[in-house]
N, C-alpha and C positions, 0 to 999 in steps of 0.2 A: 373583500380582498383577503387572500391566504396571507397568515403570516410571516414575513420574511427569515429565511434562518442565517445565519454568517457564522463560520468557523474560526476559532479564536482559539488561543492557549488560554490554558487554567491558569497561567501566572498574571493574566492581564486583569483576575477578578480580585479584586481586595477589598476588604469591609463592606460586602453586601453591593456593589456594584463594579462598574467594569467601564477601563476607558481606552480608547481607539483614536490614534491619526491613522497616517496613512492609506495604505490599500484599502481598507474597513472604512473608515471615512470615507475617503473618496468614495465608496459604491453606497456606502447608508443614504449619506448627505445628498450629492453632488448627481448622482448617476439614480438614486431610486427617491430622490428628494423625500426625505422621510425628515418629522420635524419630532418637536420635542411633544410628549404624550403620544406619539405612536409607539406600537407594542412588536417588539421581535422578539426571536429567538435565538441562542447563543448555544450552541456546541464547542465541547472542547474535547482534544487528542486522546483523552481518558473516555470519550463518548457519553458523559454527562448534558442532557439537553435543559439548557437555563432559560426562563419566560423573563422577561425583562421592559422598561419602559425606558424610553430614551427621557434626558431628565435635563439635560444641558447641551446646547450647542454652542459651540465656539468657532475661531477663523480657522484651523485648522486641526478642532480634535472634538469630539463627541462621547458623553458619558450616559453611561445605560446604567438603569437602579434595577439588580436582581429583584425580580417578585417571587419566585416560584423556581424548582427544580422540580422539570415533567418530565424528565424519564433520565436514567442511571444505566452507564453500561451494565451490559450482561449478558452472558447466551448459551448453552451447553453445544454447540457446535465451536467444533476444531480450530484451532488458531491456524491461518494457513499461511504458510509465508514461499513468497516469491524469490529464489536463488536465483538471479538470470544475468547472464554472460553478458556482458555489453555490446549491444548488436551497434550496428553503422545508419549513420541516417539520421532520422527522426523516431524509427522506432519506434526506441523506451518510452518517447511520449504516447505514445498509445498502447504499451504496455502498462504505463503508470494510468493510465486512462481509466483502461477498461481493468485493470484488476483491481480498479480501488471499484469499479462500477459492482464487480463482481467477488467483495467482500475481503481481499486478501487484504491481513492482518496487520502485514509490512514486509517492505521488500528489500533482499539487499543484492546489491548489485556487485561487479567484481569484474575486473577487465581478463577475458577470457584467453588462453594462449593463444587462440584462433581468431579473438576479436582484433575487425581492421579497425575499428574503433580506438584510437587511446584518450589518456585523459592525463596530463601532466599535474604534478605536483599542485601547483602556482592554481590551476583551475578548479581543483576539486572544491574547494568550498561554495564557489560560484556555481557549478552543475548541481552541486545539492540543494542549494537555494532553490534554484530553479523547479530542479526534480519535487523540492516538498510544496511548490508553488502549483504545478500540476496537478498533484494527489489532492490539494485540498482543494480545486478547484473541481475536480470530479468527486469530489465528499458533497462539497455543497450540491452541483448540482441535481445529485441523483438524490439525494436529500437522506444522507446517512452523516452519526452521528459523531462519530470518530477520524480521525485522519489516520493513514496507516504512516508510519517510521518508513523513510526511507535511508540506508545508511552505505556506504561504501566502503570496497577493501580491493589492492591490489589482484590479489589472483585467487586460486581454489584455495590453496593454504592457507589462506587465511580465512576465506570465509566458511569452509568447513567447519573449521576446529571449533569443538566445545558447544555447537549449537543447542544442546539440549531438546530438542523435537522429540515425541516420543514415535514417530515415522517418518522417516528419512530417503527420500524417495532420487532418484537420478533418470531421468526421462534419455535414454540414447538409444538410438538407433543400430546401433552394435549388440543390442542384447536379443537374442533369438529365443531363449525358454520361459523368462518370465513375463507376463503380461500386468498391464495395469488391470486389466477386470479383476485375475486371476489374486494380485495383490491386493486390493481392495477388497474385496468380498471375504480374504481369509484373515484381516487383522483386525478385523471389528470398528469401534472408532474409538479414534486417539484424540487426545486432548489436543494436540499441537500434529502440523504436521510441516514439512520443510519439502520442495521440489527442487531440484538443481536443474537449468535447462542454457543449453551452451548456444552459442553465437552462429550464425549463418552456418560456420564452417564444422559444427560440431565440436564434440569435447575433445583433446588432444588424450590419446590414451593413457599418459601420466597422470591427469586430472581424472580420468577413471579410476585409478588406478589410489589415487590420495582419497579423494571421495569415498570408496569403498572402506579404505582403513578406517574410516570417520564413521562406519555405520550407515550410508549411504545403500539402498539397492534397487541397481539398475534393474531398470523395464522398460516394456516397448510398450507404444502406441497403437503398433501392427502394423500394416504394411505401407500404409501413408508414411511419408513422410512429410513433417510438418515446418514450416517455415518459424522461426524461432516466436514471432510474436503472435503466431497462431498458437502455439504448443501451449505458453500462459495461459491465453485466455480460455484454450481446450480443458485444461487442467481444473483451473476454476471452474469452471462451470462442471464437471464432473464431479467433483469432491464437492458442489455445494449442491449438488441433486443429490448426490449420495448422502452427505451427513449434516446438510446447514438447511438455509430455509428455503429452494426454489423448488 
């Protein structure tokens, strides 16, 4: 039987082991009945993969004794991160889905002038929950090491500023002379890169318009036009045939 992996934070390791109630319990113990001397594997947010024996069971908490660090993040492909408008629906979840499936770094979200989507005050803490509850649940299951960050911000203005990307990309449909091949091919590869991609209704031309002050530059896709949670996962898989590992 393949070793089991479960995604955890690096705060939960202290003094050469690591200890787990709930959700992590529930699925060790209860759901994969695993006892004490069986051997897992523990990932955390930094994409350090730890070998480990489970060493104690209790009524509702389970301690794992580190044996082993088997692999250490690292990659020389591009940090990619997800800018995406907060589309309506279900979406994000299978935007967080499949860009954690397909490597993106971390994503941050931003309620769009155009999005029907809103998200009130009082909720945001509870949608982020949720949102880093998806991410790591497609970490685990495609079996990568890391969880991407997912973070939020009211609008473009904020989640522009200061990003530090060293290519700063804005996916609209508005843009008729630059293309994504055209851009791609002539910047070489960058350490980091950042995609801005707007909500069903598109980007409000103000949000172009901030965006670009920020170092942002728009491209098209050409003449498709993509539906916002196709554009993501388009994107990714682009940039990771172009400069990562597919």
């Amino acid at each position: 039987m393949s070793v089991r992996r479960f995604m955890i934070h690096s705060r939960s390791i202290c003094a050469g082991s690591a200890s787990f109630d709930g959700g992590i319990y529930n699925h060790m113990i209860r759901v994969l009945r695993l006892g004490i001397g069986d051997v897992v594997q523990l990932a955390d947010e930094k994409g350090v993969v730890y070998s480990g024996t489970i060493k104690e069971v209790a009524h509702d908490r389970v301690e794992v004794m580190i044996t082993a660090i088997v692999a250490a993040a690292g990659t020389d492909a591009p940090q990619i991160t997800i800018c995406q408008a907060l589309p309506k629906g279900d979406k994000i979840d299978l935007i967080l889905q499949k860009g954690t499936e397909l490597g993106a770094h971390d994503f941050r979200l931003f309620g769009g002038r155009r999005s029907v989507a809103r998200i009130r005050d009082d909720q945001q803490a509870g949608k982020l929950e949720r949102w880093h509850r998806i991410a790591a649940e497609a970490a685990r299951q495609c079996g990568r090491s890391d969880v991407p960050e997912v973070t939020w911000s009211p609008g473009a203005v904020e989640v522009a500023r200061d990003t530090g990307h060293e290519l700063r990309l804005l996916l609209w449909e508005g843009e008729k002379d630059r293309s994504l091949r055209e851009t791609l091919s002539a910047c070489g590869k960058p350490s980091s890169v950042i995609v801005a991609i707007g909500p069903e209704g598109g980007f409000d031309p103000l949000e172009v318009e901030h965006f670009s002050q920020h170092g942002f530059q728009a491209v098209s896709l050409g003449a498709r036009i993509l539906r916002t949670e196709t554009a993501s996962i388009a994107i990714l898989a682009v940039m990771q045939y172009t400069w990562g590992d597919m």
